[in-house]
N, C-alpha and C positions, 0 to 999 in steps of 0.2 A: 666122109671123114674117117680116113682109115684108123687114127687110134681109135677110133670107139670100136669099129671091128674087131679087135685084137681083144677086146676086154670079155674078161669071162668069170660069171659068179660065183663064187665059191658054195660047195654045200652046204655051209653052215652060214651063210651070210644074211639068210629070210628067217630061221627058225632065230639064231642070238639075236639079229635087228627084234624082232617081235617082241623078246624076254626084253631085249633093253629097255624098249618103251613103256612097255608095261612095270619094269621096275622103277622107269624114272620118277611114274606118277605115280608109283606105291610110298617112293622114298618118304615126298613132302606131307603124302595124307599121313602114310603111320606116325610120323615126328609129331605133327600136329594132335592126331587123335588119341596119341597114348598120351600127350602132355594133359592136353586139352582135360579127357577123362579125369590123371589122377591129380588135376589143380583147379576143378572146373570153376572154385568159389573165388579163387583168387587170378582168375584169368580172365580177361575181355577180348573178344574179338578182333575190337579195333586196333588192337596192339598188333595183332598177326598183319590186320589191312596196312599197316601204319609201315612196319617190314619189307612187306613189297614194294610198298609206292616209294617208300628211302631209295630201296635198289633201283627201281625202274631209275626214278629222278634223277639220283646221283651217279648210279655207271650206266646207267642205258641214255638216259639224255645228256646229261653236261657233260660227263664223261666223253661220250662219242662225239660229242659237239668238237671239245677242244682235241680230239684224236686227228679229227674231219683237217681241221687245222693246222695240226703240227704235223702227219703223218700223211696224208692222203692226198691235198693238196700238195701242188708243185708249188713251190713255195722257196725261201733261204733256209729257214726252220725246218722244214720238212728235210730237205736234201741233208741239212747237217745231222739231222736224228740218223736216218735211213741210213747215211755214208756211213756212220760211224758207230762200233759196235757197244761201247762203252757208254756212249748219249742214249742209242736206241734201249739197252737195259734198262738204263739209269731213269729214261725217260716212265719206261713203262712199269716198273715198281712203286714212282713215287704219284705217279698220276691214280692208280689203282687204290693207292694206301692213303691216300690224301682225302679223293672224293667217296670213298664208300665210307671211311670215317668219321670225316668230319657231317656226311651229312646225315649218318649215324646220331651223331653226338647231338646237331640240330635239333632234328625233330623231338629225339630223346629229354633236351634239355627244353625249347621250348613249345613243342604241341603237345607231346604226352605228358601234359603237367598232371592227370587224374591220374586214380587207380594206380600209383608208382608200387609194383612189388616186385621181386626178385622174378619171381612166378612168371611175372608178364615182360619182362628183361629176357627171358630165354622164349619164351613167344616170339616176341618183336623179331628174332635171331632165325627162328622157325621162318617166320614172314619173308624175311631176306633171303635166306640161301635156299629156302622153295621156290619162291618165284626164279629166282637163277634158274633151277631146273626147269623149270615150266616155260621160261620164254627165252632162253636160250639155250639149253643142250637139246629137248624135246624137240622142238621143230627141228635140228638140225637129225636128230635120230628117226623120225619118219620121213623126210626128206630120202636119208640113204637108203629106208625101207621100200617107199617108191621107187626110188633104181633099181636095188636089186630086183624087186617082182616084175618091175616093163624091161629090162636087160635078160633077162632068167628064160622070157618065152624065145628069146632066141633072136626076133625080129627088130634088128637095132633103129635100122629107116623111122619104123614107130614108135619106138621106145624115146628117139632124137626127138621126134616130131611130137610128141606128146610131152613133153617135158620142153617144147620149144625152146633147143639147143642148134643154134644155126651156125654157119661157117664163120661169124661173129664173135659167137661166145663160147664157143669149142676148147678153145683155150683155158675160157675162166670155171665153165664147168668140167675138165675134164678131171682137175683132182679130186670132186665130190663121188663123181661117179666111178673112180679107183678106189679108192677110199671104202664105198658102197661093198664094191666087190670083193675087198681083200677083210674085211668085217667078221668077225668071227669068235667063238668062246673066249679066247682067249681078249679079245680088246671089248668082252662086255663084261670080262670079271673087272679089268683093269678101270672103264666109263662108271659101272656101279662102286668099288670101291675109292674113286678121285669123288664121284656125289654124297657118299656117307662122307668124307672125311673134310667137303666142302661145308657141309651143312653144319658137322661138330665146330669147325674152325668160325661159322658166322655166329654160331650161339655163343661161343666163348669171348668173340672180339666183342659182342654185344653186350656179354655180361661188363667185360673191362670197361668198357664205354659206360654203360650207364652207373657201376660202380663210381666210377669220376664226377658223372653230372650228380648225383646223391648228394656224393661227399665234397660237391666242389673242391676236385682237384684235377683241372685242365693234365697234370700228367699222365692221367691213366690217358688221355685220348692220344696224347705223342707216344705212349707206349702201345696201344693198339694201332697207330697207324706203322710203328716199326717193325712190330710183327708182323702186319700186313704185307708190310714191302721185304722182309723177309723170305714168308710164304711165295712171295711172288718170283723170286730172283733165277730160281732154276727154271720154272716154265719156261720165262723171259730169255733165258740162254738155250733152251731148246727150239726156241721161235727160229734163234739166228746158226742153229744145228751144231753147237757148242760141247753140249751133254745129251749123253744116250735117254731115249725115254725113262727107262727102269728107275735111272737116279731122280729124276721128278717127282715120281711115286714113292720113295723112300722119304726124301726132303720133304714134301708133303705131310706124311704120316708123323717123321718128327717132328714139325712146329708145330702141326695140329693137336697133336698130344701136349707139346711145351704148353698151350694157347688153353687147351680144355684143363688140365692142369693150375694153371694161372685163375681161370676165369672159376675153374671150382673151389678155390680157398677162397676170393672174395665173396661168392653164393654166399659161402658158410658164413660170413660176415655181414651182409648186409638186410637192412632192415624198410619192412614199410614203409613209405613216406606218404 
């Protein structure tokens, strides 16, 4: 497989992969532990469990369920998403803002009927955009950790063969392990800073959400799913290589601040229930 021949690690790609990893799983413990510590009487646990399982549920299972669907399969729907630049955005802002919202708002409004405090609103928020990192940027970041270390010794035959990449999948693994190799200070400032600014952005939409289920008013949940689909709108046009990365990271940082912003005037407002 002559491209993997040609691939070569760079010297910073083992020592940043390392720091990355090690900062992915620092991000969600300190968020957690510093909360945790200065709210410990008005915080439970379950709220944080409650966070993840939302995520898992709503964008890792039904989410992908109906991606599987519209996206993946060959399909009429599929071909029209995929064909078309404008369906495929349109698609994947409103899929993204719909289901981590509303089933946000679910659980929010009917399983976490106990212990409702502001406290445990920005928990719940901790809950979700940790598990993001935990079970999906994380494995994806010692994955390219393992490349680069079996690429590094030089010995690519083993490195294929260890990683069982056959004349099959060459194809499909070959952007992981460019990727791997081209990894470096610079895209693990950029991975740690899109994770703080994910994490602020799930506490904030969290706050908004459960502000609405409080005060029943269904708009705060249409207004956290429009910033959702906001936030979403540049990644989604860099998927179809529309906008430079950099502008992602900016767009980013300003809804995440509009959203922290938004979601810290209602904190200051809201009350035990």
């Amino acid at each position: 497989m002559k491209a993997f021949e040609d691939i070569v690690i760079g010297k910073s790609s083992i020592p940043s992969l390392i720091i990355t990893v090690l900062l992915m799983i620092a991000i969600p413990v300190f968020f957690f532990l510093y909360w945790r510590r200065k709210h410990k009487e008005k915080t439970r646990i379950s709220w944080l469990i409650a966070g993840a399982a939302g995520f898992l549920i709503s964008a890792r299972g039904l989410e992908l369920g109906v991606h599987y669907l519209c996206i993946v399969m060959d399909n009429p729907v599929s071909r029209f998403i995929n064909g078309h630049m404008a369906a495929f955005v349109l698609y994947g802002v409103i899929m993204a803002g719909v289901f981590e919202e509303c089933g946000r708002y679910i659980i929010l409004k009917y399983i976490m009927k106990k212990n409702r405090t502001r406290e445990n609103a920005v928990l719940y928020g901790i809950g979700h955009g940790g598990i993001e990192i935990l079970a999906v940027l994380l494995p994806s970041m010692i994955l390219y950790l393992v490349i680069a270390v079996l690429f590094s010794s030089g010995n690519t035959e083993e490195a294929l063969r260890t990683l069982n990449i056959t004349e099959e999948t060459a194809k499909t693994a070959l952007p992981s392990v460019q990727a791997a190799a081209a990894f470096d200070y610079g895209m693990m400032a950029m991975n740690v800073i899109e994770r703080l600014l994910a994490m602020l952005l799930h506490i904030g939409l969290t706050v908004i959400v459960y502000y609405g289920v409080v005060n029943k008013k269904k708009l705060y949940l249409l207004a956290a799913i429009l910033l959702h689909m906001l936030m979403d709108t540049f990644p989604a046009l860099y998927q179809r290589g529309l906008v430079p990365l950099w502008s992602v990271e900016v767009w980013a940082a300003f809804w995440t601040a509009a959203v922290v912003y938004i979601a810290a005037k209602l904190y200051a407002g809201l009350k035990d229930r």
